[in-house]
C-alpha positions in Angstrom: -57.7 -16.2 160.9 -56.1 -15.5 163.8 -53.9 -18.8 165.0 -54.6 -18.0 168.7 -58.5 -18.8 167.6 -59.3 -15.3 168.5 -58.9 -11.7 167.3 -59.2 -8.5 169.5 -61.4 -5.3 168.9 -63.3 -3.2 170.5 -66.8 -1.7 169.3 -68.1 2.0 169.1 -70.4 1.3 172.0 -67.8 -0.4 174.4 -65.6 2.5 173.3 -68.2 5.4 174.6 -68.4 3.7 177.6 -64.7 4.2 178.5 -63.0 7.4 180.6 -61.5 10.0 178.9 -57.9 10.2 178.8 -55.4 12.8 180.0 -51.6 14.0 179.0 -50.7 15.5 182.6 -47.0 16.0 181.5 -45.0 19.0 180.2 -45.8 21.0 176.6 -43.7 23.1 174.9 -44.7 24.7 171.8 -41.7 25.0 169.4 -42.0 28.3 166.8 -38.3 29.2 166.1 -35.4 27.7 164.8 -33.2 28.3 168.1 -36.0 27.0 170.0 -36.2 23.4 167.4 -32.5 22.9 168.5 -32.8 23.3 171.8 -35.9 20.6 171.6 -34.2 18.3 169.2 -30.7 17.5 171.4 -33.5 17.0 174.8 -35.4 14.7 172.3 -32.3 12.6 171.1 -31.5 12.2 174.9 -35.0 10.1 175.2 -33.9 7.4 172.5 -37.8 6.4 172.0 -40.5 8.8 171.4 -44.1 9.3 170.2 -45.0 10.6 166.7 -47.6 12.4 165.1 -48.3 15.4 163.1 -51.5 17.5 162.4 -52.5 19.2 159.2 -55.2 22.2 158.8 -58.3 20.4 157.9 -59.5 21.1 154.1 -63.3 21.9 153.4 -63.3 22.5 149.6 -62.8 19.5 147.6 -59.2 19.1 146.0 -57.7 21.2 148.2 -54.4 19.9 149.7 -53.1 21.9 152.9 -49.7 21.4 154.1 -48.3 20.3 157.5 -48.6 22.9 160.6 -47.8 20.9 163.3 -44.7 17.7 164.0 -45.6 16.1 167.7 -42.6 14.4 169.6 -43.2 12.9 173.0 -41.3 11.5 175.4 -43.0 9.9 178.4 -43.6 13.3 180.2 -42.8 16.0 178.1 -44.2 16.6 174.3 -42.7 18.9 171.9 -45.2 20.6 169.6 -43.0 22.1 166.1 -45.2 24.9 164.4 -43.7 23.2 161.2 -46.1 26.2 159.7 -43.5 28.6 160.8 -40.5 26.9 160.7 -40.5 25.1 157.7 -39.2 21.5 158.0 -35.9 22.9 158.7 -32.3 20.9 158.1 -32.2 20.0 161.9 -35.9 18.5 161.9 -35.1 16.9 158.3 -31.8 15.3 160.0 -33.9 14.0 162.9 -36.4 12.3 160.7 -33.4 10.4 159.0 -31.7 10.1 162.3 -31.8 5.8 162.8 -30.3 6.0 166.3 -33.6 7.4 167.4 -36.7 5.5 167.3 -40.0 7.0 166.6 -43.2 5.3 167.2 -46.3 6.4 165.1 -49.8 5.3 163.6 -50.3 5.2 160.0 -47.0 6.8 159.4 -47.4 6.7 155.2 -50.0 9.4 155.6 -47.4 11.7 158.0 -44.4 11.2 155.4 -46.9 12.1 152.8 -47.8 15.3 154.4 -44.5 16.3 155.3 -42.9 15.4 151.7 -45.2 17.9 150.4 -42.7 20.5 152.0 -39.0 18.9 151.2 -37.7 15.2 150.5 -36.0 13.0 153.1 -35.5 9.6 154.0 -37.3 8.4 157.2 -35.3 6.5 159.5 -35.9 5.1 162.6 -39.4 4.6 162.5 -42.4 2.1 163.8 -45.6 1.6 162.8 -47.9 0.4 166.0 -50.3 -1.0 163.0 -47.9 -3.7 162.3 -46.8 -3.9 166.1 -50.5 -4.9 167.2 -51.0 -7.4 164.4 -48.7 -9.5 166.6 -51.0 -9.1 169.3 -54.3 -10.3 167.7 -55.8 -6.6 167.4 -57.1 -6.1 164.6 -58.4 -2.5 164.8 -56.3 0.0 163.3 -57.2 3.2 164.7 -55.2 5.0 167.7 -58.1 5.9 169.7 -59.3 1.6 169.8 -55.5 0.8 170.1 -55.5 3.0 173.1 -58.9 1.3 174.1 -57.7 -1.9 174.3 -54.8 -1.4 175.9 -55.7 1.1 178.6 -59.6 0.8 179.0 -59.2 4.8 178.0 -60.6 6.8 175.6 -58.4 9.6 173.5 -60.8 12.7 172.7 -61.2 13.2 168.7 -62.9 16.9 169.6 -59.6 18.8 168.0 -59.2 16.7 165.4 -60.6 19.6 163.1 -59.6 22.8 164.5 -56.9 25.1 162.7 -53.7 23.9 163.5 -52.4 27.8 161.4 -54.0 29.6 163.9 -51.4 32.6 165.4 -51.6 31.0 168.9 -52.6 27.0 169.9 -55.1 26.8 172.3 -55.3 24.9 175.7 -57.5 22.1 174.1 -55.3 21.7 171.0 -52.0 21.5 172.5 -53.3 19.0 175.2 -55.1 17.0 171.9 -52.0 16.7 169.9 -49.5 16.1 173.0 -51.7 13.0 173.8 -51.5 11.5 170.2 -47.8 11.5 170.3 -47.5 10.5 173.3 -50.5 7.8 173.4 -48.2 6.2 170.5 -45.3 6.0 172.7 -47.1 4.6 175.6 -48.8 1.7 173.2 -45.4 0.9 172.1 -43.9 0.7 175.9 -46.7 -1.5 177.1 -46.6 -4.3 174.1 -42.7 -4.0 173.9 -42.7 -4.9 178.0 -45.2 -7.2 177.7 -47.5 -5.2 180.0 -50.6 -6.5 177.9 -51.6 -10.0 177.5 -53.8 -10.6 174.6 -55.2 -14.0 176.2 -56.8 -11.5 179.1 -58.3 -8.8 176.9 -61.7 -8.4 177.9 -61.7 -7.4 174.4 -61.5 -10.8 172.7 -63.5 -12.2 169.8 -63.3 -16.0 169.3 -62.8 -17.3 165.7 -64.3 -20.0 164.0 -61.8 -22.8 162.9 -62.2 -22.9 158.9 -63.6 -26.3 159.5 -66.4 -25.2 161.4 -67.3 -22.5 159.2 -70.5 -23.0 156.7 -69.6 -23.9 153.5 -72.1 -23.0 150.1 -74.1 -26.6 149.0 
């Protein structure tokens, strides 16, 4: 039970109801090993940044595709590495282990899974916005509701499936990706500046003291 005798979530239907939201800063797709440098050192200059990465969806059962795509955003510019042609590479490996950088993600087991599949580091440097929004009564652990709550925005899920191999990223999945990253980085920003306040949430679900609850005869 929550000791602030309420939690905070938001429901499918509220979640509908809500705008779509839009990444209106710079993307640069990332394909070659000059070009991962030349991101990397712009990236360290940032000191926080959003984290994601997207893997080609798998239709047969059993089948276990590697990592395409490594998403790194700073407030207004997202760097998309084709980890499918690059390979995780000694300059991306030493910026995952890099501690003097933090990097904000969701979920990040699942992302250090994925990439592990493809070489072994040690991740540094990292935090997970699950644990960050305990602290703040939400209870929902998805990015899109996180976003939700936070901005009264919704983050379109319509990408979520395409082929992140394909020869050239379209429009749509470049602007999908960049916002996941960088919707991570903007949660992080607004909880760690106290911009939201959990007691105003419109979002809020009051908790029944364990003394008020029904116990069995």
């Amino acid at each position: 039970m929550s000791d602030t005798g309420f939690t905070i979530s938001i429901t499918k239907e509220q979640l509908a109801t809500l705008p779509i939201e839009e990444f209106d800063g710079q993307i640069t797709v990332v394909e070659t090993l000059p070009a991962v440098s030349e991101a990397l050192m712009e990236i360290r200059h940032a000191g926080t940044v959003g984290f994601d990465t997207e893997t080609k969806p798998s239709f047969r059962k059993g089948q276990l595709n590697k990592v395409s795509l490594m998403q790194v955003s700073t407030a207004d510019h997202c760097y998309l590495f084709r980890i499918n042609k690059t390979g995780l590479c000694p300059e991306i490996i030493s910026f995952l282990e890099d501690p003097g950088v933090k990097k904000v993600g969701l979920s990040l087991k699942d992302d250090f899974l994925v990439l592990h599949r493809l070489a072994q580091f040690e991740p540094a440097g990292f935090i997970d916005l699950q644990e960050t929004v305990r602290e703040f009564t939400i209870t929902d652990a998805s990015l899109q509701k996180i976003y939700a709550i936070i901005f009264n925005r919704r983050i379109s899920k319509s990408q979520r499936l395409s082929n992140w191999e394909a020869p050239v990223l379209t429009v749509s999945q470049q602007s999908y990706a960049s916002i996941d990253a960088w919707a991570c980085l903007r949660i992080h920003s607004a909880l760690t500046s106290h911009k939201f306040n959990p007691d105003l949430s419109p979002y809020k679900i009051t908790v029944k003291p364990e003394s008020e609850e029904e116990t069995p005869a």
